[in-house]
C-alpha positions in Angstrom: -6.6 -2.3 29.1 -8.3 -0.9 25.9 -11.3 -2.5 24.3 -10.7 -5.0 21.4 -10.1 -2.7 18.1 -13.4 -3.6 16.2 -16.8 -1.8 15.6 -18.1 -2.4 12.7 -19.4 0.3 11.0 -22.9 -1.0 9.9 -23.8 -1.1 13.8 -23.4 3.1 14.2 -25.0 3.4 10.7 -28.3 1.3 11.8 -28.8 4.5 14.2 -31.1 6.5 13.1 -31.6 5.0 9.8 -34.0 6.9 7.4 -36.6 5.2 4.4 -35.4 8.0 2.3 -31.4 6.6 3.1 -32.9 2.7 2.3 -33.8 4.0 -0.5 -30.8 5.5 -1.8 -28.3 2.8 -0.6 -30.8 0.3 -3.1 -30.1 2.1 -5.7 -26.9 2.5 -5.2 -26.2 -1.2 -4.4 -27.8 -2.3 -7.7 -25.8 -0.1 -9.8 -22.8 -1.4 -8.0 -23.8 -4.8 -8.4 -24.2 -4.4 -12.1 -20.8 -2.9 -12.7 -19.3 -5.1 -10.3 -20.5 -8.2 -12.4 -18.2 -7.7 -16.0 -14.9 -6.9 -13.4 -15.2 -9.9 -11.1 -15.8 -12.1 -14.2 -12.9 -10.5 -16.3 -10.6 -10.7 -13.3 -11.5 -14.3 -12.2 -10.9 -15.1 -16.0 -7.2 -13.2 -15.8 -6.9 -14.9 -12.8 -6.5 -18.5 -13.8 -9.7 -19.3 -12.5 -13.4 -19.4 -13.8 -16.7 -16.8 -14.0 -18.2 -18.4 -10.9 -15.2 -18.5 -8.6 -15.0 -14.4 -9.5 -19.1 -13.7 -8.7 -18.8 -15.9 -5.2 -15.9 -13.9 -4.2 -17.1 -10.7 -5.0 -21.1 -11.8 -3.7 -19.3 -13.5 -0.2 -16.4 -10.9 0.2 -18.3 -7.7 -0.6 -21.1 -8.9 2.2 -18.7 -9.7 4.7 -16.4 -6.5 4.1 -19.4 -4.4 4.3 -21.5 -6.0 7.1 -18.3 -6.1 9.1 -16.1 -3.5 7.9 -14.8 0.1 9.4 -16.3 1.8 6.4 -19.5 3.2 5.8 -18.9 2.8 1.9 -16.1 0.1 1.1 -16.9 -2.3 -1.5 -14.9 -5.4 -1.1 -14.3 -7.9 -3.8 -11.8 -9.4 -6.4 -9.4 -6.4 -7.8 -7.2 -6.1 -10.8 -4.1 -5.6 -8.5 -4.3 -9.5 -7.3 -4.3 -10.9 -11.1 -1.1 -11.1 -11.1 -0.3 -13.0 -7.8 -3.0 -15.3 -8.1 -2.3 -16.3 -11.7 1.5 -17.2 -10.1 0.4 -18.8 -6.9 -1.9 -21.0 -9.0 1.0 -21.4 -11.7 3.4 -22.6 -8.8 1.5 -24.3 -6.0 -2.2 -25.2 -7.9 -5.4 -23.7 -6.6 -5.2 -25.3 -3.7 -2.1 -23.7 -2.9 -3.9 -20.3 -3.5 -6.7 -21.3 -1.7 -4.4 -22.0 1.6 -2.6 -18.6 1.0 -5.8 -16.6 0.8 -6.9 -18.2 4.0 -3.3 -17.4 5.8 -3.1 -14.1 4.8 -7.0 -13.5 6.3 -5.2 -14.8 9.5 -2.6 -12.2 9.3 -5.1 -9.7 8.4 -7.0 -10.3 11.7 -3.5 -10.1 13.3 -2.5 -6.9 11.9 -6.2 -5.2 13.2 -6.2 -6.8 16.0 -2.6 -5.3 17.3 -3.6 -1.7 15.8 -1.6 -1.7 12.9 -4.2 -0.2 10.4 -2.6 3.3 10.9 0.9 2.2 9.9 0.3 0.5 6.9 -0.7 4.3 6.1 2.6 4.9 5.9 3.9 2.9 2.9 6.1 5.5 0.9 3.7 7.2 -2.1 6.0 6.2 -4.9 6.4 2.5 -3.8 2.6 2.1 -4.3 2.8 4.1 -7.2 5.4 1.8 -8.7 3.8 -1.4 -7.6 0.3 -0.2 -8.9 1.7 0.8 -12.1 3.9 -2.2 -12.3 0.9 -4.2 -11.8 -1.2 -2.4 -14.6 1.6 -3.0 -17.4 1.4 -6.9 -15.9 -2.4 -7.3 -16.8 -1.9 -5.4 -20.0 0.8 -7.6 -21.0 -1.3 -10.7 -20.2 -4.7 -9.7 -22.3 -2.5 -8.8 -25.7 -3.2 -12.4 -26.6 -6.7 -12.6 -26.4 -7.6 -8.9 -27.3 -5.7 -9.2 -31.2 -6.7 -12.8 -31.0 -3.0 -14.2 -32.0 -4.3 -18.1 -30.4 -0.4 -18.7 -28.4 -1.2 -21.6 -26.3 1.7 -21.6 -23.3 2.4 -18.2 -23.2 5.6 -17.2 -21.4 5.2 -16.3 -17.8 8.4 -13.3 -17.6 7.7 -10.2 -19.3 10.6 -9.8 -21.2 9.9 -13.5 -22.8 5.7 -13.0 -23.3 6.6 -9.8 -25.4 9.2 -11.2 -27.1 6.5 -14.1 -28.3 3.4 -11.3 -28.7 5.6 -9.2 -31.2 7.0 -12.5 -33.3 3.2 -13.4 -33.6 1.5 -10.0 -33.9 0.9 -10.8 -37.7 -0.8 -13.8 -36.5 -3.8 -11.7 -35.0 -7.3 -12.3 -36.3 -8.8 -9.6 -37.8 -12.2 -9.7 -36.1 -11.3 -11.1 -33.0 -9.0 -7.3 -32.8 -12.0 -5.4 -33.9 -14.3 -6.6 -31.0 -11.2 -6.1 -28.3 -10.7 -3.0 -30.0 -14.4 -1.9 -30.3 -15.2 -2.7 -26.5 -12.6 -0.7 -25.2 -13.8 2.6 -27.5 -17.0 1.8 -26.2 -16.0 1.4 -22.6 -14.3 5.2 -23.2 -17.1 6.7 -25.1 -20.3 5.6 -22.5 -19.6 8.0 -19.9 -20.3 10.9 -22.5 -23.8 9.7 -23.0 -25.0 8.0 -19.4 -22.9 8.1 -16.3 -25.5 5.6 -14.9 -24.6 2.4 -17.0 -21.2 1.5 -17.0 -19.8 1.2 -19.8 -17.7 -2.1 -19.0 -21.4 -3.9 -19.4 -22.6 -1.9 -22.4 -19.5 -3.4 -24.1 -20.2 -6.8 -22.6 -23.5 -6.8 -23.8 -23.2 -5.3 -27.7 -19.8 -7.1 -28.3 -22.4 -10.7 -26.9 -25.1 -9.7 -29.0 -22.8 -8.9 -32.1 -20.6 -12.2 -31.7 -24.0 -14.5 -31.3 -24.9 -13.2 -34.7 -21.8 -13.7 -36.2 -20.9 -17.1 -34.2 -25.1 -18.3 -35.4 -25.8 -17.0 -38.0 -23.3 -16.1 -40.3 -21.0 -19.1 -38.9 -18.1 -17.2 -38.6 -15.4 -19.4 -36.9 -12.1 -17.7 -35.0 -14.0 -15.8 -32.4 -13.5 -17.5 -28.7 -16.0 -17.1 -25.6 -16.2 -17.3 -22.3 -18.0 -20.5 -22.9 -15.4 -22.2 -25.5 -12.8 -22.2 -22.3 -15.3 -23.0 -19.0 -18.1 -25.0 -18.4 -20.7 -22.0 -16.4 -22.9 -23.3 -13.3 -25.0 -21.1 -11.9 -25.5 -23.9 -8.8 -23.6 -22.8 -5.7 -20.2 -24.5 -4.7 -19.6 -27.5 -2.4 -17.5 -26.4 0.9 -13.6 -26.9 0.3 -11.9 -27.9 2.8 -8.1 -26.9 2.2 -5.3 -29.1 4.0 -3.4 -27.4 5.9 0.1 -28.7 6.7 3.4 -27.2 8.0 5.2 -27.6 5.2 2.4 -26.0 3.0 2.9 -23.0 5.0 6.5 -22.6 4.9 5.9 -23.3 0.5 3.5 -20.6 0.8 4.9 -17.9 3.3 5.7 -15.5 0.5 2.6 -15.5 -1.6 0.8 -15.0 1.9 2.4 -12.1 3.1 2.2 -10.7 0.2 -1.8 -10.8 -0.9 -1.9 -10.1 3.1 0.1 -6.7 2.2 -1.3 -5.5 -1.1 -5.0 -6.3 0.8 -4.0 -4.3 3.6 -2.9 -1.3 1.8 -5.5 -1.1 -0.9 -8.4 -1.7 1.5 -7.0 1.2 3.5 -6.2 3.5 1.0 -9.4 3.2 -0.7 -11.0 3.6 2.4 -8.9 6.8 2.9 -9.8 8.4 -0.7 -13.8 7.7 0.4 -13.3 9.5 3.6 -11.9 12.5 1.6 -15.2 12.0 -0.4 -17.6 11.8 2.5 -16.1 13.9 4.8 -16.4 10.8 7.1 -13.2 9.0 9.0 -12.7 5.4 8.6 -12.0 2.6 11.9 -8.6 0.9 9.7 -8.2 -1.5 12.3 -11.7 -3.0 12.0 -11.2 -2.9 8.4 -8.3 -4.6 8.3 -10.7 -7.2 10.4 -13.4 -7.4 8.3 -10.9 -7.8 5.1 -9.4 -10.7 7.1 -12.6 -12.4 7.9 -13.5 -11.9 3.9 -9.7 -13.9 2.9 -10.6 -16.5 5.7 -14.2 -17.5 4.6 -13.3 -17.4 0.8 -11.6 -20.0 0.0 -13.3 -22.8 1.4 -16.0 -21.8 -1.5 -12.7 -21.9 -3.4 -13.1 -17.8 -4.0 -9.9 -15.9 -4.5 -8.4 -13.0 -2.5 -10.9 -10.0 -1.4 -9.7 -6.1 -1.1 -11.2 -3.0 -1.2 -12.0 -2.1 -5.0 -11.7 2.1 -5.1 -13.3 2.5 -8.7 -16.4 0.6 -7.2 -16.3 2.5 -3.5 -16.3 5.6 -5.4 -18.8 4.4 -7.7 -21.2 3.6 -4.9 -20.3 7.1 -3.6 -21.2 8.7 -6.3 -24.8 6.9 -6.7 -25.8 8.2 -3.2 -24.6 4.8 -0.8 -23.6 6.3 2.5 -24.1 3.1 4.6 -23.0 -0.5 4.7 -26.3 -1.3 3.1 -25.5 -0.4 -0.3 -22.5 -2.7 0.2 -24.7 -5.6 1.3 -27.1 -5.2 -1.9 -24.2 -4.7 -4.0 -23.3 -8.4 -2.7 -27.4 -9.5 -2.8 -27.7 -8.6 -6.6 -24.7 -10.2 -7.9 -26.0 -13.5 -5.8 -29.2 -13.0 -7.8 -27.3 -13.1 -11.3 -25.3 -15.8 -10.4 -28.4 -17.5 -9.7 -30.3 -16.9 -12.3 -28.1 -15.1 -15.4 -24.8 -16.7 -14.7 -24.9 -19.6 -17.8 -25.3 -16.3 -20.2 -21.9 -15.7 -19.5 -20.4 -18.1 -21.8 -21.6 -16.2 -24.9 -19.3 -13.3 -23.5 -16.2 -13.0 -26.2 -12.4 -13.4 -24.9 -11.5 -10.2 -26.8 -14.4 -8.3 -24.6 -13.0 -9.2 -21.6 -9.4 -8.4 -22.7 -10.7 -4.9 -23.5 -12.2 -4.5 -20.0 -9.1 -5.5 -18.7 -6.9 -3.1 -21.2 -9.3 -0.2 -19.9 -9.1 -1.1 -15.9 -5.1 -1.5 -16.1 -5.0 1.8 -18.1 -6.6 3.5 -15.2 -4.4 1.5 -12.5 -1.2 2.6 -14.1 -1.3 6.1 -12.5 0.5 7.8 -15.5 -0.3 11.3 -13.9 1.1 10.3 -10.7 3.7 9.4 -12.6 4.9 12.1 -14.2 3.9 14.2 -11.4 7.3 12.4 -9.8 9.3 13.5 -12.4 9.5 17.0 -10.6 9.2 15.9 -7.4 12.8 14.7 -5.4 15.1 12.3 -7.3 15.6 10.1 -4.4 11.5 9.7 -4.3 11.7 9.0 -8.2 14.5 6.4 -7.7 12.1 4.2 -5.4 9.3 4.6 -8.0 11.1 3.1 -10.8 12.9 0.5 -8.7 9.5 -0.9 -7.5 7.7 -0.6 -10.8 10.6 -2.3 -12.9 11.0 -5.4 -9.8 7.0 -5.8 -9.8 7.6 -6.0 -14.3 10.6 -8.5 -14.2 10.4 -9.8 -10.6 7.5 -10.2 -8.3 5.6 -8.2 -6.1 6.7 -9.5 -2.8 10.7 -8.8 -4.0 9.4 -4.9 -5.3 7.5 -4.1 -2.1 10.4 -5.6 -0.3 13.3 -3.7 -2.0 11.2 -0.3 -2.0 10.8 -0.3 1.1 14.9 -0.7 1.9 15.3 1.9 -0.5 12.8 3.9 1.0 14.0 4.0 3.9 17.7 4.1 3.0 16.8 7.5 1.3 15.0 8.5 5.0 17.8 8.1 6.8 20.2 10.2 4.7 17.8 13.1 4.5 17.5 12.8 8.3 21.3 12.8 8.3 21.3 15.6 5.8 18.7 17.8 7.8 20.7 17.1 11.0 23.6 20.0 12.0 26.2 20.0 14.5 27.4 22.9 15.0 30.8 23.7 16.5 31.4 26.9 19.1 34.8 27.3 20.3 35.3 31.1 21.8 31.9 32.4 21.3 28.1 30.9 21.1 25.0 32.6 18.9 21.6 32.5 20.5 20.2 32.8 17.5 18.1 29.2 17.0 18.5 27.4 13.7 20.8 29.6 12.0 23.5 28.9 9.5 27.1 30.7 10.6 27.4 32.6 7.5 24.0 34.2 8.2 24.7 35.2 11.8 25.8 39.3 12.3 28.1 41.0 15.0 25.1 42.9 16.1 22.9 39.2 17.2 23.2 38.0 20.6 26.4 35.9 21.5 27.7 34.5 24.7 31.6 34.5 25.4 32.9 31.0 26.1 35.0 30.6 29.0 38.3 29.4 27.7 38.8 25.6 27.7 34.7 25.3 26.5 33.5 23.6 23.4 29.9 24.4 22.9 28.4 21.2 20.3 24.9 21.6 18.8 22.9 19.0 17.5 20.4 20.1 15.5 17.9 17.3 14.7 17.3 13.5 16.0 20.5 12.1 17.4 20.5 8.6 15.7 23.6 6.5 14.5 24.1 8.4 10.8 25.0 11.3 13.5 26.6 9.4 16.0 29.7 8.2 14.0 29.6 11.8 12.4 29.9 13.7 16.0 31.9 11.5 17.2 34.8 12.2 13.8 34.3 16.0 14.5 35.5 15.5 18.2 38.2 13.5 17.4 39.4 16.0 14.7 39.3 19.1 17.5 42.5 21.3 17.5 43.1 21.0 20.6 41.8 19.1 23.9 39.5 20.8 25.9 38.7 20.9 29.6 35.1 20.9 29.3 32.8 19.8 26.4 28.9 21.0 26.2 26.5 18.9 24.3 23.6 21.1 23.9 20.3 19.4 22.8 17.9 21.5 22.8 16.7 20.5 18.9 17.4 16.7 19.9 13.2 14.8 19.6 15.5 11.3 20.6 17.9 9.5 20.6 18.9 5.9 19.3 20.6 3.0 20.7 23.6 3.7 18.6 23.6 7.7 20.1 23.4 6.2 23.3 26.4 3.8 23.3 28.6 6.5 21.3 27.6 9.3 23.9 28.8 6.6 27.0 32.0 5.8 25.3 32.8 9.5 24.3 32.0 9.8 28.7 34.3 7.0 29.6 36.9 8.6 27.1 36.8 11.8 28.2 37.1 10.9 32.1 40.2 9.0 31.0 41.9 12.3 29.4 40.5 14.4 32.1 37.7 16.1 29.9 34.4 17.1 31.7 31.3 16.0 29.3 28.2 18.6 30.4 24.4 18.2 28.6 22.1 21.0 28.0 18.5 21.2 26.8 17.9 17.6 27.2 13.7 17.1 26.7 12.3 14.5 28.9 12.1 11.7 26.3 15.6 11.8 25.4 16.6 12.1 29.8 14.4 9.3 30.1 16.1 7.1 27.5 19.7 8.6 29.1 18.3 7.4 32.6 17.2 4.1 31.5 20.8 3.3 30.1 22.5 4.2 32.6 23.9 6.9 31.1 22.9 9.5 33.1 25.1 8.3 36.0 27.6 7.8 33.9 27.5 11.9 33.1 25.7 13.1 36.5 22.9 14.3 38.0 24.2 17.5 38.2 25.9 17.6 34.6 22.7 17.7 32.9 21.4 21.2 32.5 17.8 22.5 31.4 19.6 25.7 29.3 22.8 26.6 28.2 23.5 29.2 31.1 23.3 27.1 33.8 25.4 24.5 31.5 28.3 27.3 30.7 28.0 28.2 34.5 28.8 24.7 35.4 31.5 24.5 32.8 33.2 27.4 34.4 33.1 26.1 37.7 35.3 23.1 36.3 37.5 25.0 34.3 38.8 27.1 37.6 39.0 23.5 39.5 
């Protein structure tokens, strides 16, 4: 039996440790930390919840998704992506609620590791987490219009088409200033990078847009402007130990908003841990990620934090500051601690139309416009499962657009598997030539001459029940009845339940009109699966051929009978 799926990657990184690493995974960790602070603040604020509940996730997640994690470089915390579900589940079921769903969707997350299933969340379609993720990003822009033009709606709609419909009747409402200083921090958040790559410019906004509404607010006593401090009451003193009731009925209420922060967690942890590994040249455990995020969603709550993921734009920045170890991770998660402890009441001079700008600049980059139009040329069908989920995440939810492009997804699998499958039809004569199309094929290739009575049928690709019903139509519309009929399989990977049961019936029917059913080619998966249903008997032993001269051989040797 195989060893339990988790190693955490700070174990293997201890190894040989250097002072010179130490020292670079510091730095890193602090600059981290600092950028860090302004996004888990703006997207506990999004969230529904306050400052504090944002800095104890991202300070008790990031520790435990790096000290436990399958990364070298993941940093965990809160993400922009969860805004949205957590501003419903708190909308719908109170924080409790969303405490209890954080804590069940740890439990499946610990699941999912545990039975190995990191590597096929890997294979969520591209274009449904394109759509989602960009669905998402319009979401959280939608929702900071108010606060960034400073219109003051108090019970803002919670459908899209409704908010807008109340942002554009009140957009003459907005207050001047309040615009300017949403405005203004997002031009600064765009222009920093020219000037320092070190600082981020999400802070350098923070900071000027404080300093310039304190003056304002103080001094000149201009009135209009809201703060972080107008809306919250900041604590820097650690929080009490919740204890969320768990009932069964509270988890039935809540098995939708589980699954799905269990989902999005899953496949944003992963695939940010995949774009590091691109960076790094390194290969990340997704099982014991998956772990570690689930131990971060179980432990969170009950110091009522909100979900924890994998944040990319911090992994990469951690990357690109020199962290190459869990460490980094961990002091990322020790300095925020320290300004919680001793900066956090600071906060509250922060302006609302700040934050809003953060926000505006983070769903900007989430929206994946060049992914986007990079679809555009890409196949229709791929395009179709884009919009879908993207317009279902808008109007709808997340758990319905993941849901529904996934069905489509896989809808539009299926008939390009049925598409890229051939059957091809030989009645007096049989091409060698693999893989060709008939109109391609010349006198001068290699043919065999079927002995008369022989149908020769080729399946070219997996033999599943899109092709079933088809082969079985293209036998029933033969000319006339054969004696023998040779299924060659030689391009068949399996075969299907639904392959199975038509190939017995088409068997038991062509016994009954005295029609002798012969298999060529057959690989060992597909005779196992024809052994295991009993459908080998049903053909014989001897009726299964490994090429298609022994097959035409026996053929003949029935035809003559």
């Amino acid at each position: 039996m195989s060893s339990f799926p988790f190693r955490p990657r700070l174990v293997e990184s201890l190894r040989g440790y250097s002072r010179s690493q130490l020292s670079t995974d510091l730095m890193a960790g602090v600059i981290v930390g600092i950028v860090a602070l302004p996004l888990a603040i703006a997207f506990a604020l999004a969230s529904g919840v306050s400052p504090e509940v944002g800095l104890i996730t991202a300070v008790i997640g990031g520790f435990i998704v790096s000290a436990l994690g399958g990364s070298s470089v993941q940093i965990g915390g809160p993400t922009g992506a969860f805004i949205v579900i957590v501003y419903g589940v708190i909308e719908q079921y109170g924080l409790s609620g969303l405490l209890i769903s954080t804590f069940l969707a740890g439990v499946l997350l610990v699941l999912m590791g545990a039975l190995r299933l990191g590597t096929l969340i890997k294979f969520i379609p591209y274009p449904i987490i394109v759509g989602f993720t960009a669905g998402i990003a319009l979401t959280i822009f939608s929702t900071q219009i108010n606060d960034l033009l400073g219109l003051g709606i108090e019970g803002l709609p919670a459908d899209f088409i409704s908010k807008w419909s109340v942002l554009l009747s009140n957009i003459t409402t907005a207050h001047w200033i309040t615009a300017l200083i949403g405005l203004g921090s997002i031009a600064i958040i765009q222009l920093t990078p020219r000037f320092t790559k070190v600082i981020p410019g999400s802070l350098v906004a923070i900071v000027l847009m404080t300093l310039v509404v304190y003056v304002l607010r103080e001094h000149l006593a201009l009135e209009g402007i809201k703060t972080i401090g107008d809306r919250f009451t900041i604590s820097n003193e650690l929080p009490p130990l919740v204890m969320p009731e768990l009932s069964f009925q509270t988890i039935r209420h809540l098995a939708a908003p589980t699954f799905t922060i269990a989902m999005l967690g899953a496949i944003e942890s992963l695939l940010s841990a995949s774009v590091a590994d691109g960076v790094i040249g390194e290969r990340h455990d997704s099982n014991t990620e998956l772990i570690a995020q689930g131990v971060a969603n179980m432990v969170v709550p009950f110091f009522g934090g909100i979900p924890v993921t994998g944040a990319i734009a911090r992994t990469m920045t951690n990357i690109n500051n020199g962290g190459r170890s869990p460490i980094s991770g961990i002091v990322h998660a020790v300095t925020l601690l320290l300004i919680f402890l001793f900066l956090m009441p600071l906060t509250s001079y922060i302006p609302m139309a700040c934050l809003a700008g953060v926000l505006v600049v983070v769903s900007y980059n989430m929206s994946g416009w060049r992914s986007i139009r990079a679809q555009w040329s890409g196949p229709k069908s791929d395009l179709v499962v884009l919009l879908v989920t993207f317009a279902l995440t808008v109007l709808f939810d997340l758990t319905i657009a993941i849901e529904i492009g996934l069905l489509l997804a896989m809808l539009f699998f299926m008939r390009r598997m049925v598409e890229s499958t051939r059957i091809l039809v030989s009645r007096d004569e049989l091409s060698l030539i693999a893989g060709q199309d008939d109109h391609k094929r010349s006198a001068a290739e290699a043919t065999l001459s079927l002995p008369q009575g022989v149908e020769v049928y080729e399946i070219e690709g997996p033999f599943f029940f899109g092709i079933a019903n088809r082969f079985e139509e293209l036998m029933a519309s033969a000319p006339k009845r054969p004696k023998v009929r040779i299924l060659r399989m030689r391009f068949v990977p399996f075969m299907d339940s639904t392959a199975v049961y038509n190939l017995g019936m088409l068997c038991e029917k062509s016994r009954a009109e005295g029609i002798q059913v012969v298999l060529s080619g057959v690989n060992e998966r597909v005779r196992a699966t024809l052994t295991e249903t009993k459908v080998e008997a049903l053909i014989g032993n001897d009726n299964i051929c490994p090429d298609i001269q022994t097959a035409l051989s026996k053929a003949e040797s029935y035809t003559k009978q």
